[in-house]
N, C-alpha and C positions, 0 to 999 in steps of 0.2 A: 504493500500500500504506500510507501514512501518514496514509486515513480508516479503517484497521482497528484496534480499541483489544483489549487484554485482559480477558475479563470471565469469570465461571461462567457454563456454560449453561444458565441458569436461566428461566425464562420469568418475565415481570413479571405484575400482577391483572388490566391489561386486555388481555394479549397471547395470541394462539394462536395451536398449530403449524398448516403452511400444508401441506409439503411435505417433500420430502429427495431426496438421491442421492448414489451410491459413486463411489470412485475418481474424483476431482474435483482439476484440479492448478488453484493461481492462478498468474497470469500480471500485475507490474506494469507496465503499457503493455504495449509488446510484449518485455518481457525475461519470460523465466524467474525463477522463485522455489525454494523450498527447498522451499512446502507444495505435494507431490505425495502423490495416494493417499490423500486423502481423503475424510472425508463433509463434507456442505454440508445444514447445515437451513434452512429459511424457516420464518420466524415474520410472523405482520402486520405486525411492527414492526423486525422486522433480522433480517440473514443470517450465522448461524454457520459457521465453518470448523472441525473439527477431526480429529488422526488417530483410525484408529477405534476406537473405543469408550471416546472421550474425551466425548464429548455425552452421551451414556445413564447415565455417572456423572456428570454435570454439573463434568468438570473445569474449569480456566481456558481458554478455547479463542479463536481470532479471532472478533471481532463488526466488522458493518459495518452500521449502522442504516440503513436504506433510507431515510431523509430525503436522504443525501448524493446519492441516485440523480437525476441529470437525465432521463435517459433510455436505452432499450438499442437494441442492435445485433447482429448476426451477422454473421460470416464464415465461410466453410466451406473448410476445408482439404484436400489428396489425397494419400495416399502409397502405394505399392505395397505397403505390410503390411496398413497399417490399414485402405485407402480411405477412403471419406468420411464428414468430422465435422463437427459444426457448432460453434461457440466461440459463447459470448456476454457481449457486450459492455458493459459496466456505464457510464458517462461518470457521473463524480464532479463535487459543489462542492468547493469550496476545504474543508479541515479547519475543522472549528470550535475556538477558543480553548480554549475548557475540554473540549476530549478528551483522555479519559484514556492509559497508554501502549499503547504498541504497537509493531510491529514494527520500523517505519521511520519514525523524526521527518521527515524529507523524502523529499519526492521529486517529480520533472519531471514524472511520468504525470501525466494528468487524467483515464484512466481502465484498468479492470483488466480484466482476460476470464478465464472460466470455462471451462475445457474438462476435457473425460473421455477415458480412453480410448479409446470407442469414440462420440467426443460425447457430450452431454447427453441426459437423455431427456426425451420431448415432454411426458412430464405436468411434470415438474419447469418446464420453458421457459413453459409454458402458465399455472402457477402464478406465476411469479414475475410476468410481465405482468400476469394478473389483479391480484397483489395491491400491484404498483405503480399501478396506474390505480384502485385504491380507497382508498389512503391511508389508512389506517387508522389510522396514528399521528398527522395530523392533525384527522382526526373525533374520535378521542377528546379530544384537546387543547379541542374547543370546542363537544363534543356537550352539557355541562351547562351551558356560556352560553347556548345556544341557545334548550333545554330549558327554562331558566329563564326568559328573555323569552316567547318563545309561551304559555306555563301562566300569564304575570302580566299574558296580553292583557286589554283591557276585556270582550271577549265572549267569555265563557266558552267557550260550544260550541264557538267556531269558532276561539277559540285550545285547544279539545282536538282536532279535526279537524285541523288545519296537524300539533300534538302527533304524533297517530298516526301521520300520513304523515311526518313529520321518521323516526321511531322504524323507521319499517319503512325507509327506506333508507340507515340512519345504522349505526355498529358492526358487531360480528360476526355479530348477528344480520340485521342488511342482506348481508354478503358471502354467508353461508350460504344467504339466499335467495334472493340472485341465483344463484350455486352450481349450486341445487338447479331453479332454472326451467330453468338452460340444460342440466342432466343431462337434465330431462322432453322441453325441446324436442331433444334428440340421440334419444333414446329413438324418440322419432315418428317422426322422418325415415331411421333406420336404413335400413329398408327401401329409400329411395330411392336412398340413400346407398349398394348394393352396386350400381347402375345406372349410377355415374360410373364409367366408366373411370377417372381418376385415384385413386380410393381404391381400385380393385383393386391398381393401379399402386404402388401405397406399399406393398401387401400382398405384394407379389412376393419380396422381401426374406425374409421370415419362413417366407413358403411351400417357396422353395429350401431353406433352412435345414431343415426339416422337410423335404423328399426327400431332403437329406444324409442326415441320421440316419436315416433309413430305409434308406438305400441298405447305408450302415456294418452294421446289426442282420440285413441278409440276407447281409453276408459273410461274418460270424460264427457265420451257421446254417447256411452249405452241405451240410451232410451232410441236412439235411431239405428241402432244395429242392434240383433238378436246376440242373445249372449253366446249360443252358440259359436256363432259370427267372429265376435270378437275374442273367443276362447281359441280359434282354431286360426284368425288372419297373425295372435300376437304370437304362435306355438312360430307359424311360416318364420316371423320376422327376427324371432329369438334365436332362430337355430341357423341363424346365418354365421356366429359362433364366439368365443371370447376374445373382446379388444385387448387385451392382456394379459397373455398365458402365463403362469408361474414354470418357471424355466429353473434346473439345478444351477444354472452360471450365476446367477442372482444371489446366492447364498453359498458360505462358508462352513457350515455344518446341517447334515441332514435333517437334525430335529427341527431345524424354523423351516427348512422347504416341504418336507413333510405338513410342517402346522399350518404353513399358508396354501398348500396344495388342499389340504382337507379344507380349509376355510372353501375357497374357490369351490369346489365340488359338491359344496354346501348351498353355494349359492347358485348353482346352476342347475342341480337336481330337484331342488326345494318346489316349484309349481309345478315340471314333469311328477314327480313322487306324486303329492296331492290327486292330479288329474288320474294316473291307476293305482288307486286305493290303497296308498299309502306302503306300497311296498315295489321293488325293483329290484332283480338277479344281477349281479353282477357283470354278467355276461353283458347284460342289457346299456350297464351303467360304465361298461370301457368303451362301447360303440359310441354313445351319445357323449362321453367327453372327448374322447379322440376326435371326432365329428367338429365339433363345436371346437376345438384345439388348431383346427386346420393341419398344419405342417408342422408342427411343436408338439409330436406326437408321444404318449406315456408308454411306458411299457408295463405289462401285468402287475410284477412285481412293486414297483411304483404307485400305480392305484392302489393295489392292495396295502398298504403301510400306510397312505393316507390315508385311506376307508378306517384302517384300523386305531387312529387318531381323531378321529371323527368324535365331538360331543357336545353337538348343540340338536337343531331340532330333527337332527338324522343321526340314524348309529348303525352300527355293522352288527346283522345276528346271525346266527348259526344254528340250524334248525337238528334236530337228531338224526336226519340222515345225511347229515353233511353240505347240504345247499347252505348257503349264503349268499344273505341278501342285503341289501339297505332299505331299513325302514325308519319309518318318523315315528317319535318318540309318543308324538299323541295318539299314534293306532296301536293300541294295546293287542292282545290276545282275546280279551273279552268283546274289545269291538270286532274284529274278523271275525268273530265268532257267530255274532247277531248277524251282523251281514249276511255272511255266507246263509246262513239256516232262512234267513229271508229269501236267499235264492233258490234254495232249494227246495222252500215251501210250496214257493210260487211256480215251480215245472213240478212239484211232487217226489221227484229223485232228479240227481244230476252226475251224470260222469265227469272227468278230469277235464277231457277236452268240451265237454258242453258247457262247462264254467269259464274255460278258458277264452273259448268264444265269445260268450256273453259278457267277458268282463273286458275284451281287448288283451290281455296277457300273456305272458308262454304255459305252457302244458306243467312246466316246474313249478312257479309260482302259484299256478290254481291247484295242483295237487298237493302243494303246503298251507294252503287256505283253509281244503276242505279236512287236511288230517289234524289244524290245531281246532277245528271244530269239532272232531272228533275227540280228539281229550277232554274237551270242556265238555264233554258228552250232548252237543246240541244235536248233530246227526250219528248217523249209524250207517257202517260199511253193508254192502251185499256182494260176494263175490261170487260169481258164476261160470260158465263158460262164456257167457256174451260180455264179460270183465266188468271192472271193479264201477259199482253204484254208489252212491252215497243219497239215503234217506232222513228225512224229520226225524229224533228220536221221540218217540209219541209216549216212550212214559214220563218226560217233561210235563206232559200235560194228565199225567196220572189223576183220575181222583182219589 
């Protein structure tokens, strides 16, 4: 923090604006600072900090002249509010002599990071590199020495030819062309460009986002669409899949990726569970998160350690013959039980697969339905050649 000096933010005659973005905390080395919640401008020739709506009146604000800049870096950080950010990494020279004041006369860092709330955004990232790899405050420094020897070559013509090409790759009018080539050539290849997989894959994010809010704007209208309607348009718009996977890279020890992955799994199961009766096979529950994961795929073993970490309104059981499943904590044994014996009341007897059917489920699932109904002694088996029945138990209703 001790190459940021106090200046107005003023732009000087050969300098212009680059860029900007909100809510920007600095960080010296890796400590915390005081300036949170800020705006950050780039200019060709140095990067202001100030709070906001301190730059637009051109108050006194932090200036860091991009001469100081060696070179940048990234880290990406993960928390369970935020998910993932990216910080970037400025590596400083040594303070020059004649810098003016500013925050900190000292300090150990050799270099500062920029982070946002919810990271930086990629235009701002993508500008600050461009306009470090163009130097701009050193071109102008020796654009008229240069200038001046070519134009006072012996050969006229050919010191005006080197002239032009010096002039088109030099200043801002060099930056602005390069700019503006690389906007024509994005332009071109757009098309190609929706054929990567990975630039869908970056898109994933924004598109969730957008079936949120849409999901939200059809609860709010229920009285104009059947519930049905909007039970089955929000399932479409939900399972287009997680804006932010929990990934092993994120974390240092298994126990917090483990606890943030059960968290996550928690929250994506939570209305699918509900909607089949409060219970889901495993089997069922690696499909729909891998699904919903996209490319950031788990593998078994993985699920299963989170499953088994699991304990909020879902928990992992295990049934006596060895199925496991995920169910929610408010569907007890006693409620499958009523359930089910209501469904079997109402066809009289029901096999495996006719419950199955009728409930939308696997053949696993409904046959662990009707056997904890059978302990709680609400139906009663028949087995035959035509296979296994399950009836009302009528001495429930003994007098």
């Amino acid at each position: 923090m001790n190459r940021f000096e106090y200046v107005e933010a003023r732009l000087s005659p050969n300098e212009s604006f680059v860029s900007r973005d909100n809510k920007v905390k600095i960080y010296d080395g890796d400590n915390k600072t005081e300036f949170e919640e800020g705006e950050v401008v780039l200019t060709t020739h140095r990067l202001f900090w100030g709070r906001p709506g301190e730059i637009a009146r051109a108050a006194v604000t932090l200036c860091l002249p991009l001469s100081y800049v060696i070179s940048l870096s990234e880290e990406t950080t993960a928390s369970n509010f935020f998910g993932r950010k990216t910080r970037i990494i400025m590596h400083l020279r040594p303070p020059s002599p004649a810098k003016g004041p500013g925050p900190l006369d000292t300090s150990r860092a050799t270099h500062i990071k920029l982070s946002g709330k919810n990271g930086l955004s990629v235009e701002f990232h993508s500008a600050l590199r461009e306009t470090l790899s163009a130097r701009v405050w050193e071109i102008s420094l020796t654009s008229e020495t240069i200038v001046s020897k070519v134009a006072s070559s012996p050969n006229s013509d050919t010191g005006n030819d080197r002239l032009a090409r010096i002039q088109k790759r030099t200043g801002i009018g060099g930056i602005e062309r390069h700019l503006e080539a690389k906007a024509k050539a994005t332009d071109e290849n757009i098309a190609l460009a929706f054929q990567d997989l990975s630039v869908l894959m970056a898109m994933a994010k924004d598109m969730v986002g957008i079936s949120k809010a849409i999901s939200g704007k059809i609860r709010e209208q229920k009285g104009e669409i059947s519930d049905d309607e909007t039970v089955r348009f929000k399932s479409y718009l939900m399972s287009l899949g997680i804006d932010d996977p929990v990934t092993r890279d994120n974390f240092t020890s298994n126990t917090d990726y483990f606890s943030s992955l059960a968290q996550q799994i928690c929250e994506v199961l939570l209305d699918p569970l509900e909607e089949q009766g409060g219970m889901m096979s495993l089997a069922d529950v690696y499909c729909r998160i891998n699904r919903a994961r996209g490319l950031e795929l788990l593998s078994p073993e993985d699920l299963l350690h989170a499953c088994e970490q699991l304990s909020g309104p879902i928990r992992l059981r295990s049934f006596p013959s060895g199925a496991r499943v995920l169910q929610l904590e408010s569907h007890d044994d006693s409620l499958i039980a009523v359930d089910t014996l209501e469904k079997v009341q109402a066809a009289e007897s029901l096999a495996v697969e006719e419950l199955a059917k009728q409930l939308g489920i696997s053949l696993l699932l409904a046959k662990e339905r009707l056997l904890v109904a059978e302990r709680l002694g609400s139906v009663c088996r028949d087995e035959s050649i035509e296979g296994l029945r399950f009836y009302p138990n009528l001495l429930l209703n003994r007098d």
